[in-house]
Phi, psi and omega in degrees: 000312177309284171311338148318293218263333185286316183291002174294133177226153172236145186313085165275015190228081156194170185285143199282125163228064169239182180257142181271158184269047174213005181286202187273337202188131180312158162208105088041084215250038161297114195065002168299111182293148213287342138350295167301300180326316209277336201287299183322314175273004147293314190254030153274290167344313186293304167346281178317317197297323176313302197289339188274346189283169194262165180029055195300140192285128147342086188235032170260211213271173179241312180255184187140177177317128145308160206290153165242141192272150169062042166297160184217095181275155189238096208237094185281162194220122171321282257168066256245348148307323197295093166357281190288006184260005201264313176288351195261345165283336167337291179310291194293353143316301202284328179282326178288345162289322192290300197291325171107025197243162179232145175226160187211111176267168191220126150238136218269329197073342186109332192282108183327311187255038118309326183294323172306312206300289197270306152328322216269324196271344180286304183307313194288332137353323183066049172243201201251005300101120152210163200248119203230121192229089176104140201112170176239146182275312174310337176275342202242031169287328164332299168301332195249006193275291154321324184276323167308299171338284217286000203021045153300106177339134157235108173241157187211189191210110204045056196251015179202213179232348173241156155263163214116159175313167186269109209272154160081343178258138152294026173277126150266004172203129169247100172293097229203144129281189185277142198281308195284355177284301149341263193336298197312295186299301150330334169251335161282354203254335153313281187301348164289291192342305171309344210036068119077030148253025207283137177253117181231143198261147162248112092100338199241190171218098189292016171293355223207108177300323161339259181350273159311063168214318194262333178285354184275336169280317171280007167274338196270341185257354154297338130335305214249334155307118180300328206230354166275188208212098169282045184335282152204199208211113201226106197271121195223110203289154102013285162333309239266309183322287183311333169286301176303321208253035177257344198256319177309330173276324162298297155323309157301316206270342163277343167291320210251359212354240205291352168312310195277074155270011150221154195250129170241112182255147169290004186184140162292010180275305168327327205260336175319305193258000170256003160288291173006281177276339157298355151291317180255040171267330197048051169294136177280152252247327178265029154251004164222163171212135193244145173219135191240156176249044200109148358263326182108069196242177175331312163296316188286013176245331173306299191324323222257337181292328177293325169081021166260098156115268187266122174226025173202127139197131177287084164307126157289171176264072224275332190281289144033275172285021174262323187289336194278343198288331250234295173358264234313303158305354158283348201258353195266332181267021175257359167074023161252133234294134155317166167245054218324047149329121197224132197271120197260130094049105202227103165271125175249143185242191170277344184294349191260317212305336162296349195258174171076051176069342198280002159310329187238036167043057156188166217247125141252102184289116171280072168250011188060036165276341169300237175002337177268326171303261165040261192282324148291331141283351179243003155067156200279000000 
């Protein structure tokens, strides 16, 4: 096996023939003389280069409701391991001291049969508010169903594949960037990377329609590269991960050997635990390249400053969406519309990674949304 992984190399050379992903409108590059193809791999760059800038303008809401005061929210959490559901509670923690609110988080662990469990002990809490951070809201309506009764607020956070309310669910807002727009960016910043030659592993996790929606987009634009390789698509729980995925990996890399050079995950959690074994395989740092498609967390920032490994991940702004989730309930118990506010789509690489929060290994967009939160609770 060492001597396999000592022989990997990567490919830089061929032409791209996917369509980018902001473009207007799909195009079908089957036989697009490589004239084309190049033209195509100039604006999958241009894409990428967009989603890479620092310090994206405020473009959310300026007014609302003022704070209501002395609120008591009930904050169920998928999994308090996860980076990314730890940082946005992080946030929403941080906002509900400014607004004047008390939160009580519930953690589920990952565990199915916690989650109702931890809804049922939420409910019992008596709050005025609940915050669902991580989870599918269509599997947990059984659960959330009582807070409705109760004409309890509900807002959430990656609890569906769009954002926005939920349908057929009481979630009135799922706090997000858009997941496929993530998928999107994340499989074209592999194909550029690659020059648009990449052999790729996907990723994912089907409990959680998210997941599937993003690992299914990237696949479809890894799909429309002429000259990429979509080896599979490898459903691995979350939960799971440190128990699965030192052995899962060692296993592709004995299916696919020098084919698999890029790894794309719906979470930065996967790569926590397949570095490992590709260090102590001692595969060199250019024969895989990892790119995540969510969350942005503290390893995946080391990795990518370090050049181990990860050289992307499409950061949520997570402390960001703890202030908006903390928003959004407020305007619902002031008894006014969500703003169904959607956060535009930020890849960080190492050339970016300083900026923004990344000295403190996280995407904190330096736009002033705290001080705008603010001035919206506290009113003119």
């Amino acid at each position: 096996m060492r001597g396999l992984l000592l022989g990997w190399v990567s490919v830089l050379a061929c032409a791209l023939s996917v369509a980018a992903a902001q473009a207007s409108s799909e195009v079908s590059l089957a036989g697009v003389p490589v004239a084309d193809n190049e033209r195509y791999l100039a604006e999958a760059r241009r894409v990428v280069a967009a989603a890479e800038r620092s310090a994206i303008a405020w473009s959310g809401p300026r007014d609302g409701p003022r704070a209501q005061s002395g609120k008591r929210i009930a904050v169920v959490a998928e999994d308090l391991r996860n980076g990314g559901i730890l940082g946005v509670i992080d946030g929403l923690v941080e906002a509900a001291k400014i607004i004047g609110w008390s939160a009580t988080i519930f953690d589920a662990a990952g565990a199915p049969d916690l989650r109702l469990k931890m809804l049922s002990n939420a409910l019992a809490s008596r709050p005025d508010g609940l915050v669902l951070v991580g989870g599918d809201a269509h599997a947990l309506t059984a659960g959330l169903q009582p807070f409705a009764e109760r004409g309890i607020p509900i807002v959430g956070w990656h609890v569906a594949s769009r954002a926005g309310a939920v349908p057929g669910t009481p979630v009135a807002m799922n706090v997000s960037t858009d997941p496929l727009e993530v998928a999107r960016v994340t499989a074209l910043a592999a194909i550029v990377q690659s020059g648009g030659h990449a052999g790729v592993v996907i990723f994912t996790d089907s409990n959680f329609q998210v997941a599937r929606d993003k690992s299914d987009e990237m696949a479809a634009v890894v799909r429309k590269c002429g000259a990429c390789t979509l080896l599979e698509v490898r459903d691995i729980a979350i939960s799971r991960c440190e128990e699965l995925m030192p052995g899962e990996t060692s296993a592709l890399l004995e299916r696919y050997g020098k084919r698999w050079t890029y790894a794309l995950a719906i979470n930065d959690i996967y790569f926590d635990y397949a570095v490992p074994v590709l260090t102590e395989a001692a595969m060199p740092n250019a024969a895989m390249t990892m790119l995540s498609a969510g969350d942005g967390s503290e390893s995946a920032f080391l990795r990518i400053r370090a050049g181990t490994f990860q050289t992307a991940t499409v950061a949520e702004p997570l402390n960001l969406h703890g202030w908006q989730l903390i928003d959004e309930m407020n305007r619902l118990l002031a008894r006014q519309r969500v703003t169904d506010y959607v956060f535009p789509v930020h890849l960080v690489t190492a050339a970016n990674l300083a900026t923004d929060g990344g000295a403190q290994l996280r995407y904190d967009p330096a736009n002033g949304y705290r001080d705008i939160y603010r001035r919206i609770w506290q009113g003119p």
